[in-house]
C-alpha positions as CSV (number, residue, x, y, z in Angstrom):
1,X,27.4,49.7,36.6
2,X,27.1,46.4,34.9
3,X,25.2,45.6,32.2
4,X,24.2,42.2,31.0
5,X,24.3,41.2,27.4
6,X,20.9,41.0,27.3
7,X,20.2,44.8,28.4
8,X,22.8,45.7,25.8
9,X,20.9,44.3,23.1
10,X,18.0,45.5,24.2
11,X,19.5,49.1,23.9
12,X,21.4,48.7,21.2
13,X,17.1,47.5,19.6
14,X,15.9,50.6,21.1
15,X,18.4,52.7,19.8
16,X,18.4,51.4,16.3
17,X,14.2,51.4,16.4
18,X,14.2,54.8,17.4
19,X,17.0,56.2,14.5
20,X,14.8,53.8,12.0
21,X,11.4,55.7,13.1
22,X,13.1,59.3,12.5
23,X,14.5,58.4,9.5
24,X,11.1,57.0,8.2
25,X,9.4,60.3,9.5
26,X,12.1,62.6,7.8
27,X,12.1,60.3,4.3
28,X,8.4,59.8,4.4
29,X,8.0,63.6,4.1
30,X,11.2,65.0,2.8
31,X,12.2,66.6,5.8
32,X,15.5,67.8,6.8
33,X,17.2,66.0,9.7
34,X,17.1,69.2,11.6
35,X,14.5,69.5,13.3
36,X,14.6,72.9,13.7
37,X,13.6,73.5,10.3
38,X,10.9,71.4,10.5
39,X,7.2,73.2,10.2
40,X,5.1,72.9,13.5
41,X,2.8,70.6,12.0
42,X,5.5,68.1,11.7
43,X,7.4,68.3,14.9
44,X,4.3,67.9,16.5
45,X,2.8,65.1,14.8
46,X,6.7,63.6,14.9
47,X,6.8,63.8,19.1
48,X,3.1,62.3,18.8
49,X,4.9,59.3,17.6
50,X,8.0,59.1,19.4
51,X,5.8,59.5,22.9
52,X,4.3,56.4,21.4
53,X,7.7,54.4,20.9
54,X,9.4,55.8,24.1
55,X,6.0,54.4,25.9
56,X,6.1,50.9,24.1
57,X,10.3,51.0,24.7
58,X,9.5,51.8,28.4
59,X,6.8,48.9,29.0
60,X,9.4,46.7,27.2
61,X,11.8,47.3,29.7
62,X,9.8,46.6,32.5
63,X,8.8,42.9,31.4
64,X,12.5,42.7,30.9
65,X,13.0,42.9,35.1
C-alpha cells in the first residue's frame, strides 16, 4: 500500500493529537499512564473525549478524499 506524503502527515497529526489529549487528561488530573489504575469516573469521562477526537479525526479524513 502506498501512502502519499500528505496522508503521512496527516497521521503522523492524528497520532501526535491523540498522545497530546492523553497526556493532558493524565497531567490535568494526576493520573497514572495506566489506565488500569484509573478510577471509573475517569476512564469514562477520558473515552467521552477520545470518542470525540476519533469522530473529529474520522470526519477529517473524509474531506481529505
Amino acid at each position: 500500500m502506498n501512502v502519499t506524503p500528505e496522508e503521512e502527515e496527516f497521521i503522523r497529526a492524528r497520532s501526535k493529537a491523540m498522545a497530546d489529549e492523553f497526556m493532558a487528561f493524565v497531567t490535568s488530573r494526576e493520573l497514572d499512564m495506566d489506565m488500569d489504575t484509573w478510577p471509573d469516573s475517569d476512564r469514562r469521562e477520558f473515552e467521552i473525549h477520545n470518542r470525540t477526537l476519533i469522530e473529529e479525526w474520522k470526519r477529517k479524513a473524509r474531506e481529505l478524499r
